[in-house]
N, C-alpha and C positions, 0 to 999 in steps of 0.2 A: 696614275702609275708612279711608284713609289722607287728611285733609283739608286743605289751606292756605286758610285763611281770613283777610281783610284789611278790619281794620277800625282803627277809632284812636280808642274808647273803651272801657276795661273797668276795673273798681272797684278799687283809689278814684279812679281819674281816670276822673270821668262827671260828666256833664251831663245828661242827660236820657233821655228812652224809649230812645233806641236803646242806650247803655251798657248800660241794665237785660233788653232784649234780647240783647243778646253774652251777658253772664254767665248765662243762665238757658237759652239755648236750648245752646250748648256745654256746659253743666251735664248739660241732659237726652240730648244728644248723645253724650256720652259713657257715661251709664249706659247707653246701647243700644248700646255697643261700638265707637263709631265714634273715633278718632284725631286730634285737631285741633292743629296748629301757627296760633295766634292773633299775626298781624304788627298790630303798630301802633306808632305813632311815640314815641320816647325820653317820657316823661313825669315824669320827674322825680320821684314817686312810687315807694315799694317795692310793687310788684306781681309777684305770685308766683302760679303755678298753685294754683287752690284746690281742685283735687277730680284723680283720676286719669285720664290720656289726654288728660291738656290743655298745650301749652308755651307760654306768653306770651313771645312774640321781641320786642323794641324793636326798629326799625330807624334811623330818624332823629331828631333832638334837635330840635323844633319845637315852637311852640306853637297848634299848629292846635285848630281846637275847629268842631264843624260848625254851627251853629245862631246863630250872631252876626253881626249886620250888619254890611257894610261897602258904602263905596261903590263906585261902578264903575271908578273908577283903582286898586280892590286893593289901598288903602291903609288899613290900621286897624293900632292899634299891638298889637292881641292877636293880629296874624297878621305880627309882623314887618314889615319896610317894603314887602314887595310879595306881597299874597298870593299871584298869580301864580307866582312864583318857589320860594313854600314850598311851594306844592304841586307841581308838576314837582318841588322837589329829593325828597317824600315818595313822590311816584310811581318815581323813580330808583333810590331805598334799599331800597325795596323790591321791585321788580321782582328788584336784584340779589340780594336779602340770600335770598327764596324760592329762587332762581335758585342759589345756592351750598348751601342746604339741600337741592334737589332732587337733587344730584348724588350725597348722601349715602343719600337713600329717595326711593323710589317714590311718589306723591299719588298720587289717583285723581281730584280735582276739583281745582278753583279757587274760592271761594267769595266774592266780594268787597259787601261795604255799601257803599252812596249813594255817591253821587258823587267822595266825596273817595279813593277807593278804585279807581273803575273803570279809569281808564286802564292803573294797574298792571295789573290783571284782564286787560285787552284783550292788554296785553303780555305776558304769562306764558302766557296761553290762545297764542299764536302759538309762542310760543319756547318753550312746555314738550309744546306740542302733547297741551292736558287742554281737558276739558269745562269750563266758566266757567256759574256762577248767580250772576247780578247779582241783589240784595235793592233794592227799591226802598222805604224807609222815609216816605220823602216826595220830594216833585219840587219845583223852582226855584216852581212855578205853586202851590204851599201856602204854601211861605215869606215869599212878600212880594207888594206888589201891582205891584211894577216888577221882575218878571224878568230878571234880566242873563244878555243873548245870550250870554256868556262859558260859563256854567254848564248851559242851557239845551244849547248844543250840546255838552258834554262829557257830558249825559246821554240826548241824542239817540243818541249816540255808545254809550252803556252800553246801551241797550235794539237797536240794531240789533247788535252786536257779539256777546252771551250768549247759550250756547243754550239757556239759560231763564232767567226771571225768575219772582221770586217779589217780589209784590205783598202790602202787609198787609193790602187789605180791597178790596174793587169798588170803592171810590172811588180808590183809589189805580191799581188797575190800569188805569181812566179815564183819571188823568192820564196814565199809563206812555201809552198808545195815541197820549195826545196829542201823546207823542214818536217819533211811529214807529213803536210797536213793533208787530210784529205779533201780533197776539189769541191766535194758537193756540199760541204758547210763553210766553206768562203764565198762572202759577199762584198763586191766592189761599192763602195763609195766614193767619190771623189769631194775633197776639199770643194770651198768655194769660199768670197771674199764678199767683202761689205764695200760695194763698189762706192756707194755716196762717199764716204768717208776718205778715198784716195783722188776722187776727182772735184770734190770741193777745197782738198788741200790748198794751202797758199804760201809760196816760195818764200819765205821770210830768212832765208840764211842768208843774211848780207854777203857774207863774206867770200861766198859759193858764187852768191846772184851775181858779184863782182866779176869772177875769174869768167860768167858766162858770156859777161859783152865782148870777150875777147877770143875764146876758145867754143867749140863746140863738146859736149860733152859725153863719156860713157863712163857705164854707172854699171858694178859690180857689187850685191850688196848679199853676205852672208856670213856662214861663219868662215876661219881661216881656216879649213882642213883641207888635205889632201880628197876628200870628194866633193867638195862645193867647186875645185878648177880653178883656184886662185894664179898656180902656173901658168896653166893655160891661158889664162887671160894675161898676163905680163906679156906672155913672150907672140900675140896677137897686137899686143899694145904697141909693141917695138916693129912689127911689120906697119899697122897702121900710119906711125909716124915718120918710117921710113917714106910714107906716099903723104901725107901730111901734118904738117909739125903744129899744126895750130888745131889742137885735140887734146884735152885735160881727160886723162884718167882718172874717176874716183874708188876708189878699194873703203869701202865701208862694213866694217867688222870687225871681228876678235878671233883670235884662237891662234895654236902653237907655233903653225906658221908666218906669223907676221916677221922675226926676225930673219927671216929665208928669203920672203918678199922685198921686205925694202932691201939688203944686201943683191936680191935680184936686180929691181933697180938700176940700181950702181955698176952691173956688172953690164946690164943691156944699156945703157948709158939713156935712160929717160927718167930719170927721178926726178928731174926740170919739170916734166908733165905726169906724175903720179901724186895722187894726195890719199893718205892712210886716214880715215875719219878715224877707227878703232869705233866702238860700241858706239850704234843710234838708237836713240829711244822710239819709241813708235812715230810721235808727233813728228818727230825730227826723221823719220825714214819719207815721211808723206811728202814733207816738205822736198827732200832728196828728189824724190821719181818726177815730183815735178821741174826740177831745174835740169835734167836728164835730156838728151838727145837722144839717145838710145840705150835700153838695157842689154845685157848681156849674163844669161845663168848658164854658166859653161861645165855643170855639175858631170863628173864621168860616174857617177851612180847617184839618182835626185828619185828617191821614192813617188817623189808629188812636186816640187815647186810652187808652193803658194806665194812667192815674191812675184815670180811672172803673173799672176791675175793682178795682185796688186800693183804691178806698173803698167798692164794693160788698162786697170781701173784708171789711171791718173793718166793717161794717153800717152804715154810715151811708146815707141817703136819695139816691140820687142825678141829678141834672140837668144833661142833656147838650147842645150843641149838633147840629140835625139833621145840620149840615155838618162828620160827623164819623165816621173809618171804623166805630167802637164801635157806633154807634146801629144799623148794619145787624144788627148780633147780640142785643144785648141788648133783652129784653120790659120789664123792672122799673125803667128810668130812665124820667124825665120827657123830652120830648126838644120842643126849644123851636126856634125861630129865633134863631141868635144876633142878628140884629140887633132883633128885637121885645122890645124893657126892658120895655115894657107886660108883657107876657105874662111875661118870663121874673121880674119882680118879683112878679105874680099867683104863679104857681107855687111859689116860694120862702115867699112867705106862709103856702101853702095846706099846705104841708110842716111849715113851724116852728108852725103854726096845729089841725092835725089828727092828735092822735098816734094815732088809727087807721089814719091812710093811714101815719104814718109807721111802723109797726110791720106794715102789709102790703108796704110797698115792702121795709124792712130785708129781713122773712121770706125775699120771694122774689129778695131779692139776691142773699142766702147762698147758696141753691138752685139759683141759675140760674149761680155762677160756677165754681161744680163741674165745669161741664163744659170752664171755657176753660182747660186745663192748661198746663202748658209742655212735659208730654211728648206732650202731643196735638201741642202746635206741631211737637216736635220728629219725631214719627214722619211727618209731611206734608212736612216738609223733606227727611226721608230719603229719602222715595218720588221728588221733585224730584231728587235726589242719581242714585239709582237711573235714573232715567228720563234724566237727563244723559249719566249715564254709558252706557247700551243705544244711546243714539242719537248717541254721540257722532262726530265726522266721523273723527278722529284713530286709530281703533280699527286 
């Protein structure tokens, strides 16, 4: 099977879940024989196939990034002067650039990620006359609390257009519905993680390893936006230390909210015990979960959480928001509201406070992540793939 796939993060140019998603589901994708031409936009980065039956094609020179605010005139300087414009020119580049690859072989799908992706999808599914699987990693109604009509209908657009979608979790596939789509061509996959690689980690941050002979630790690791819970976890942080002062907060991330946080900080008077990492790189996230006492994704809208498998991988204790795709799978997190601080600073206590729960939870973290593979991911995709392609109209 012969695949073109459109997306516009893969390592080292990644930002978050869905990058780590591309790289590991094409990874598993291809040890089961299937073929992928990976399109995403010029990134300025040396990035090269890293394993067999994979081509990473550049198509356009842009600096798009999918998970950063802007306002509703498309105006942010990390997306050039009109976001509008970057993405129709990325949608263009690539319609063609697949378009003059096709004429050389055969595809048998079309496979395009979120939004910034779909309209190509819509065009190549017409003009290449292939089956199209739209991935829905998250919808406009996760990312923020003021949805722009702009993005909203271009994923209205992705979900009636595909003749399937794939959803990372029943919450997700909720929102897809609440774009139209119809129920009986979404299909749930859930993420899954590459558990060796987070529990062979080894804690080499000196400087971390230091503050841990002295403090117990919790460990909040994403981006800064208003839905990953970054508030929420401050003002949890300040109840905590109200009940014990010997507890290092770490905030590891980027995005627009950091200057709100540390100013938070100052204002709840613990910046004594909060440390802002700003951007970790993979290596350095592993190393993280392991100097960890306990995680905490206190996301008030989490399509999936693929960090919580990964600090399950690496044993650490973990606490998740209910409003979050993860919590439908997993038995062995703590799963909280993210808006109840009461509760979710109880919890966090009751973790760094009882090393027999925390050594029942580690146990059956371990145990319970075995089953979320990436080649489970990938063989459920396949069958999506399959299923596209038997029922496809263009046959």
């Amino acid at each position: 099977m012969k695949v073109a796939m459109l997306g516009w993060e893969f390592p080292p140019f990644i930002s978050g879940g869905l990058g780590v998603h591309c790289f590991e589901l094409t990874r598993a994708l291809c040890r089961m024989g299937v073929e992928i031409d990976f399109f995403m936009p010029v990134s300025g980065k040396e990035i090269s196939a890293p394993f067999p039956g994979l081509r990473i094609i550049e198509v356009a020179k842009t600096s798009l990034r999918p998970y950063l605010s802007f306002s509703k005139s498309g105006r942010k300087a990390d997306y050039g002067k009109n976001l509008i414009a970057a993405v129709n020119e990325y949608w263009e580049r690539c319609y063609e650039t697949v378009e003059l690859y096709a004429k050389s072989q055969r595809y048998d799908l079309i496979h395009a990620h979120d939004w910034l992706t779909s309209r190509a999808g819509i065009k190549l599914r017409e003009g290449l006359r292939l089956p199209l699987v739209q991935t829905f990693h998250s919808t406009e109604y996760d990312r923020t609390s003021w949805p722009w009509d702009y993005i909203l209908e271009i994923e209205r657009s992705a979900a009636a257009n595909a003749d399937l979608i794939i959803a990372v979790s029943k919450r997700t596939k909720q929102q897809v519905m609440r774009l139209g789509a119809d129920e009986q061509k979404i299909r749930v996959v859930y993420n899954g993680v590459d558990k060796k690689k987070f529990e062979e980690a080894k804690a080499q941050a000196k400087a971390l390893d230091e503050l841990k002979k002295k403090k117990k630790i919790v460990l909040f690791l994403g981006r800064l936006t208003e839905q990953k819970g970054p508030v929420q976890f401050l003002h949890a942080a300040k109840r905590v230390l109200a009940k014990n002062p010997d507890v290092l907060f770490i905030v590891a991330g980027k995005g627009e909210l950091l200057p709100l946080l540390i100013n938070m900080t100052l204002d709840l008077g613990i910046s004594q015990n909060v440390r802002f990492l700003g951007y970790v790189p993979e290596e350095d996230q592993k190393r993280i979960y392991k100097i960890a006492d306990v995680y905490v994704m206190p996301s008030t809208s989490e399509p999936f959480g693929i960090t919580a498998l990964e600090a399950m991988s690496a044993g650490v204790p973990v606490i998740i928001s209910k409003t979050s795709g993860v919590a439908e799978i997993v038995k062995s997190a703590i799963k909280v509201d993210f808006w109840d601080i009461n509760a979710m600073a109880t919890k966090i206590l009751a973790v760094l406070s009882h090393e027999p729960l925390r050594k029942t939870m580690t146990a059956m973290s371990c145990k319970e992540v075995e089953y979320y593979t990436w080649s489970r991911t990938a063989e459920e995709t396949l069958r999506v793939y399959n299923e596209a392609i038997s029922k496809s109209p263009f046959k």
